[in-house]
DRENLO-847963 format. One record per residue: residue in one letter; x negated, y negated, z of N, C-alpha, C, O, CB in turn; chain. Coordinates in steps of 0.001 Angstrom, whole numbers, plus 500000, padded with zeros to 6 digits. Last residue first. Glycine has a CB too. Layout:
! residues N
(a; (X; Y; Z); (X; Y; Z); (X; Y; Z); (X; Y; Z); (X; Y; Z); A)
...
***
This chain:
! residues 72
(x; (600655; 456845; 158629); (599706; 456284; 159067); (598484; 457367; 158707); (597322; 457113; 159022); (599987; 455891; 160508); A)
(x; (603495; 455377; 157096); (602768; 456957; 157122); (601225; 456292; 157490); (600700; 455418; 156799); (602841; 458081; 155235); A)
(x; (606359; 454461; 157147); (605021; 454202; 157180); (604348; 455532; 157747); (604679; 456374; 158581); (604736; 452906; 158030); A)
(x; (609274; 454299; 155417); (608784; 455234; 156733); (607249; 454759; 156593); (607022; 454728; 155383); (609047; 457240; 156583); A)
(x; (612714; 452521; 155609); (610991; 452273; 155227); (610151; 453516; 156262); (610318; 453648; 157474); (610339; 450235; 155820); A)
(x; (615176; 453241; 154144); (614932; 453221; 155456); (613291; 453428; 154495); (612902; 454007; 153481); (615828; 454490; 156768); A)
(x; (618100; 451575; 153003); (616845; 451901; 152878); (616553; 451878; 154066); (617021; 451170; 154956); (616065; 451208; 152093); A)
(x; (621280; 451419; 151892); (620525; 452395; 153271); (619413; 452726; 153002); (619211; 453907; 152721); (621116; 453782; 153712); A)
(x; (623657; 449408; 150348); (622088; 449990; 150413); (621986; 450295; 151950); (622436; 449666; 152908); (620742; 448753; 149864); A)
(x; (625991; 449351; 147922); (625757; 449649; 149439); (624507; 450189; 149651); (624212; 451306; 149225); (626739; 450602; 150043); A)
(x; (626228; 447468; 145520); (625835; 448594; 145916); (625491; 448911; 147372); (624404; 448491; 147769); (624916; 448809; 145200); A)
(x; (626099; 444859; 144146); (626838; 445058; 145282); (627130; 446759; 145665); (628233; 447141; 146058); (628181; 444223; 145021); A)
(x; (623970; 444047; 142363); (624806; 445283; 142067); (625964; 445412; 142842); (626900; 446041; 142347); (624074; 446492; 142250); A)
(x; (623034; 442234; 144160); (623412; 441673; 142892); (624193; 442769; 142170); (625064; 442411; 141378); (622158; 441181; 142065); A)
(x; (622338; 444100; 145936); (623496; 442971; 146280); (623826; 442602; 145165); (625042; 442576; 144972); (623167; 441710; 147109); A)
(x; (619911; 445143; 145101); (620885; 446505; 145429); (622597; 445323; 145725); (623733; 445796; 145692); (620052; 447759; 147485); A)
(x; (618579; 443615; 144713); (618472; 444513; 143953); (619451; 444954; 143779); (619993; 445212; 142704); (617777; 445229; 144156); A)
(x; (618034; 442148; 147623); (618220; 441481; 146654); (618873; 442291; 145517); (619906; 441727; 145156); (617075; 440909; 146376); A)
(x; (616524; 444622; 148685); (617713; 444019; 148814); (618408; 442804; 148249); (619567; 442643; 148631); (617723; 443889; 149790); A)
(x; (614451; 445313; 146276); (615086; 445405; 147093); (616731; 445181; 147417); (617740; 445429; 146756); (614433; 444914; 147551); A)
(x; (612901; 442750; 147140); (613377; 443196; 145815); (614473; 444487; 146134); (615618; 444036; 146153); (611975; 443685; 144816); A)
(x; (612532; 443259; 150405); (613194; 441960; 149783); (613691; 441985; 148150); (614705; 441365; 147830); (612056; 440759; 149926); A)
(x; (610947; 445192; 150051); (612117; 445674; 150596); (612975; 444225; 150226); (614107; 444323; 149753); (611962; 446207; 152332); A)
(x; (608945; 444404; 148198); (609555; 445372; 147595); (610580; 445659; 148506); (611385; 446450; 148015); (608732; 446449; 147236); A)
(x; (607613; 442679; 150254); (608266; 441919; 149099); (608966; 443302; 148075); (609560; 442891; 147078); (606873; 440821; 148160); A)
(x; (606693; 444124; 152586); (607944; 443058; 152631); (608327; 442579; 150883); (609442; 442159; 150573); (607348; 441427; 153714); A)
(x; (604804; 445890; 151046); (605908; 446057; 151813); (607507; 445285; 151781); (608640; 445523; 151360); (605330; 445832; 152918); A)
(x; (603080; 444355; 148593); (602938; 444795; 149240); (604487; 445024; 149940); (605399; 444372; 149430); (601927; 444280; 149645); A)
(x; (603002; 445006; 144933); (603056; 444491; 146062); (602815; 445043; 146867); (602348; 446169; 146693); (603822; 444085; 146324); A)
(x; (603457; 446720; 142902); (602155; 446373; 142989); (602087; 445456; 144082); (600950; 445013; 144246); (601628; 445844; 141765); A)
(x; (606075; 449145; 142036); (605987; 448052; 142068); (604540; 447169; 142633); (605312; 446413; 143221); (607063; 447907; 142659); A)
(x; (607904; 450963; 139966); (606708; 450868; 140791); (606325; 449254; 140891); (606313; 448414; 139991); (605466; 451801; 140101); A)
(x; (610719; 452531; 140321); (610528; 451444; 140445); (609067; 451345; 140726); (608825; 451672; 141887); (611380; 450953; 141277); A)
(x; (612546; 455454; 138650); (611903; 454786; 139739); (611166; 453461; 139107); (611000; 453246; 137906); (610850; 455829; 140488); A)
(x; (614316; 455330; 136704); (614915; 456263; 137546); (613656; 455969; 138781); (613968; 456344; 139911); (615120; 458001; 136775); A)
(x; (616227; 452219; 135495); (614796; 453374; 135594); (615076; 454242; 136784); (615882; 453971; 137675); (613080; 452552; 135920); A)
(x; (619145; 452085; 133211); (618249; 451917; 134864); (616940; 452583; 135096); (616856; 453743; 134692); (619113; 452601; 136153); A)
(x; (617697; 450721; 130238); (618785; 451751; 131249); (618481; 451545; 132738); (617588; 450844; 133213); (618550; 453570; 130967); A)
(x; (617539; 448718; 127737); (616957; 450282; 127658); (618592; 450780; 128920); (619779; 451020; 128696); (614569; 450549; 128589); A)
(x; (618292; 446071; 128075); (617606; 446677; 126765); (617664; 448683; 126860); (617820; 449542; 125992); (615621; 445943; 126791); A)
(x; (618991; 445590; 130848); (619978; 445276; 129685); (619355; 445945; 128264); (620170; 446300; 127412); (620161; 443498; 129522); A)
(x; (616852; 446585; 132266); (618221; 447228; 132260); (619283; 446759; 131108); (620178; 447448; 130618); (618858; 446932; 133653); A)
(x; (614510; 444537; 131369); (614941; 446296; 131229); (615726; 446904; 131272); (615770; 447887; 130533); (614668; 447042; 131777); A)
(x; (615385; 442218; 131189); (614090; 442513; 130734); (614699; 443901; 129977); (615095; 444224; 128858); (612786; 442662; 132036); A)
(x; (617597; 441597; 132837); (617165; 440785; 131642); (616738; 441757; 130599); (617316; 442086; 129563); (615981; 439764; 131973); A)
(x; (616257; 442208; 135457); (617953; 443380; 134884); (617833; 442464; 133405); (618258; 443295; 132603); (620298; 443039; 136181); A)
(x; (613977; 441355; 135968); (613764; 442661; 135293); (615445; 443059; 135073); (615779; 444128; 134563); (612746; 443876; 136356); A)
(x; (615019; 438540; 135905); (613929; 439461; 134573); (613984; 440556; 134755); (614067; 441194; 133705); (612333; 439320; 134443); A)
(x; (616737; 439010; 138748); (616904; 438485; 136757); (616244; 439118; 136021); (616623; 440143; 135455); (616395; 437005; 136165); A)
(x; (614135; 439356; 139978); (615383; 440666; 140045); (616135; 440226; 138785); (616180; 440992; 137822); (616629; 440703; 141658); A)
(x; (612990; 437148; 140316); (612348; 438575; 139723); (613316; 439748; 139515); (613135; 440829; 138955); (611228; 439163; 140742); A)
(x; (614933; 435208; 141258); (614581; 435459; 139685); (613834; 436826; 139398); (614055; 437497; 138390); (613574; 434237; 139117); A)
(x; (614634; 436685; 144066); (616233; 436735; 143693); (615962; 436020; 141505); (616746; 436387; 140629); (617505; 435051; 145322); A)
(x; (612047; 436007; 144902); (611997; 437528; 144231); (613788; 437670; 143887); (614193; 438754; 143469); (611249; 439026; 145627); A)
(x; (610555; 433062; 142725); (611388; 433525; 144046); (611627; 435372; 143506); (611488; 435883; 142394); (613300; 432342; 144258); A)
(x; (607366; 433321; 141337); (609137; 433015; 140902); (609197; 433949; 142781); (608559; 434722; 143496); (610208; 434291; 138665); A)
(x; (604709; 431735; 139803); (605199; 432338; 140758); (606659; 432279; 140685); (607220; 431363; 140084); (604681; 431880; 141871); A)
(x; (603697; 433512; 136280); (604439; 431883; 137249); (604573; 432950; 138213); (604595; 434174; 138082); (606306; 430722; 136688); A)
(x; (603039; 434683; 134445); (601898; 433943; 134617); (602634; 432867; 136010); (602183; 431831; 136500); (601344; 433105; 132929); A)
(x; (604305; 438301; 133680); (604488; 437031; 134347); (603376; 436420; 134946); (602681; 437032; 135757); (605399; 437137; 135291); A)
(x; (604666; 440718; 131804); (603902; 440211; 132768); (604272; 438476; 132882); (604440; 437711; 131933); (602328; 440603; 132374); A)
(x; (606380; 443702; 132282); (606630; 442821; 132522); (605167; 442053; 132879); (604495; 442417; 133844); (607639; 442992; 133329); A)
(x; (605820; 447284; 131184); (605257; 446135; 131878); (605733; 445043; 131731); (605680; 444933; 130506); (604141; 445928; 131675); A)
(x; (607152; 450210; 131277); (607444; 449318; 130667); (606945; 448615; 131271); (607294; 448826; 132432); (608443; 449118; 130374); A)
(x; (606669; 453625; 130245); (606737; 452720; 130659); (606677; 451122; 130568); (606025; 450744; 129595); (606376; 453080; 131037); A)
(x; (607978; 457072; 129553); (607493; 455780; 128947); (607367; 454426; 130239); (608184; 454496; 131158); (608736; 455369; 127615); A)
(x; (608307; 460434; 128563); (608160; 459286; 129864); (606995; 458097; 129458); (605793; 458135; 129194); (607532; 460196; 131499); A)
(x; (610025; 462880; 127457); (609353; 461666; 127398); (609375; 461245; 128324); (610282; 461463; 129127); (609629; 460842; 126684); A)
(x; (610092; 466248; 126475); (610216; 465496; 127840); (609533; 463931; 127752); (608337; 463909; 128046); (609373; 466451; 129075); A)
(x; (612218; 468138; 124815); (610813; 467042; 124770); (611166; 466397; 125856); (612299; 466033; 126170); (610534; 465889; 123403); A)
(x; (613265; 471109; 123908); (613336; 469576; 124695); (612094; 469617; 124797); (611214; 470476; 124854); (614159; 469257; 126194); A)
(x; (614146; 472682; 120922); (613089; 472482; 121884); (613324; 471146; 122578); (613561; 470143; 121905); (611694; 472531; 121206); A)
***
């Protein structure tokens, strides 16, 4: 029988940090302990999840093609 798990993981942080350290802690945090997550939720707003982001995707040196769609 497969079991379908789905777990999540909170980071909490009391400091403000540039978002090129927030991208540290979480490859620190989560990717070095567990795996890549297969999505990202994140509690910001816009600009600071396309800046995580790209930041994200360089430190990987992964070729990124995000395209932002706003849904009105």
């Amino acid at each position: 029988m497969k079991r379908f798990i789905k777990y999540n993981k909170f980071i909490p942080i009391n400091e403000s940090h540039l978002t090129k350290d927030l991208v540290n802690i979480v490859v620190w945090k989560i990717i070095n302990n567990y795996r890549l997550p297969d999505e990202f939720i994140i509690n910001r707003d816009i600009t600071f999840a396309f800046k995580f982001f790209i930041t994200f995707t360089a430190k990987f040196k992964m070729n990124n093609k995000l395209s932002i769609v706003f849904y009105l």
